[in-house]
C-alpha positions in Angstrom: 5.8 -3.3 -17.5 2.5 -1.3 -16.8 2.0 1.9 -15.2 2.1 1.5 -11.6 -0.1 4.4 -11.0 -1.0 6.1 -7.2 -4.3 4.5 -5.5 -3.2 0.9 -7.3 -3.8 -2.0 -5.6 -2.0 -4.3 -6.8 -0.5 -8.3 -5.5 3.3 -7.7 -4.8 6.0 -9.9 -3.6 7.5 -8.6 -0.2 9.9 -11.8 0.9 12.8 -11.3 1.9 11.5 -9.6 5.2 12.6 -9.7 9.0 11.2 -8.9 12.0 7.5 -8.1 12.2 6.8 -7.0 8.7 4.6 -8.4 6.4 5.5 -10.7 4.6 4.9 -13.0 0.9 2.8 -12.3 -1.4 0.2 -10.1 -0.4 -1.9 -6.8 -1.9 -0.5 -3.4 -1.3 -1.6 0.1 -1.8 0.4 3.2 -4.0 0.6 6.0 -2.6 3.3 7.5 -4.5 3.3 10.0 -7.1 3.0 9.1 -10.7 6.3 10.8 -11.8 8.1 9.4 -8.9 7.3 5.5 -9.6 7.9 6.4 -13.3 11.6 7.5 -13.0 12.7 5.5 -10.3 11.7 2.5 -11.3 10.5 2.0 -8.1 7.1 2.3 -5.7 6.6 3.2 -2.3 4.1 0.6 -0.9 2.1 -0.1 2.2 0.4 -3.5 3.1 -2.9 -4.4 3.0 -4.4 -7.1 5.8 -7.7 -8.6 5.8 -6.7 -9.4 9.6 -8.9 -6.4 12.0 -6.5 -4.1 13.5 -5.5 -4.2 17.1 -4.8 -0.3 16.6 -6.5 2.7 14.8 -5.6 5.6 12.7 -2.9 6.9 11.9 -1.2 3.0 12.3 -4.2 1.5 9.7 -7.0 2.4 8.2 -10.1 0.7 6.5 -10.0 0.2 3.3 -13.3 0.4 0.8 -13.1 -1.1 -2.7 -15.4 -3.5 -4.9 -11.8 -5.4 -6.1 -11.2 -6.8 -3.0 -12.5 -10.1 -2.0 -12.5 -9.4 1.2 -12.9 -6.5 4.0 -9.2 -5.2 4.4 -7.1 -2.6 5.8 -3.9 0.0 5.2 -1.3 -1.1 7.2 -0.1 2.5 7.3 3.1 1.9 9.4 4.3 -0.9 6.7 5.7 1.4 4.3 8.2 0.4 1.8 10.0 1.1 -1.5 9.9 -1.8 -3.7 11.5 -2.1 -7.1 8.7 -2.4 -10.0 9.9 -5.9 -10.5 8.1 -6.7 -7.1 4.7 -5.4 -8.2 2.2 -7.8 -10.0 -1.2 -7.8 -10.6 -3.1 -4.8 -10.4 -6.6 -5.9 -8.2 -8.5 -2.5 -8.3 -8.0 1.3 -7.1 -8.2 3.4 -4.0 -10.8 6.5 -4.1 -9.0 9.8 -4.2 -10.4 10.1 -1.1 -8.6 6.9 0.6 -5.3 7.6 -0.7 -5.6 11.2 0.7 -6.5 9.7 4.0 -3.3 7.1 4.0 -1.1 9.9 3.5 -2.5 11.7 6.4 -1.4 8.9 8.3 1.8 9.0 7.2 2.2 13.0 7.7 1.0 12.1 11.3 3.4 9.0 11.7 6.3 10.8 10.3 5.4 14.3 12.0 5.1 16.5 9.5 
């Protein structure tokens, strides 16, 4: 299996869901530390949508990157850990910059 590295985006399979989570097979984002998806085995994840938002920052944010086909954004509040056998194809790579601002959102969600 390939590095899943942090600022990946990368196609990943996120059925079985329930409730209002997303769903299939759809990009997410990596905002985990290298080490972490390394020895786990595992990623934390959060969904991308090319669907606008009907609310802002902290819950999503835009996301700007030449590998995507089309506009999309972080759905910030759909975090999850996924095993590495759920992550495909990598697409392309956050900036720095956008990775730093997605976990921001999550300090702010989470409260810290």
């Amino acid at each position: 299996m390939a590095r899943l590295l942090r600022g990946d985006i990368r196609w990943a399979d996120l059925n079985p869901t329930r409730g209002r989570k997303q769903a299939g097979q759809r990009p997410v984002l990596i905002p985990s530390q290298d080490v972490f998806n390394e020895r786990s085995g595992t990623v934390i994840a959060v969904a991308l949508t090319s669907s606008p938002p009907r609310t802002g920052f902290p819950l999503t944010l835009e996301l700007t990157s030449p590998a995507l086909p089309n506009l999309s954004w972080v759905k910030i509040s759909q975090i999850r850990t996924l095993s590495g056998e759920r992550i495909g194809t990598l697409l392309g790579r956050a900036a720095p910059e956008q990775v730093a601002e997605v976990l921001d959102g999550l300090n702010e969600i989470l409260g810290s």
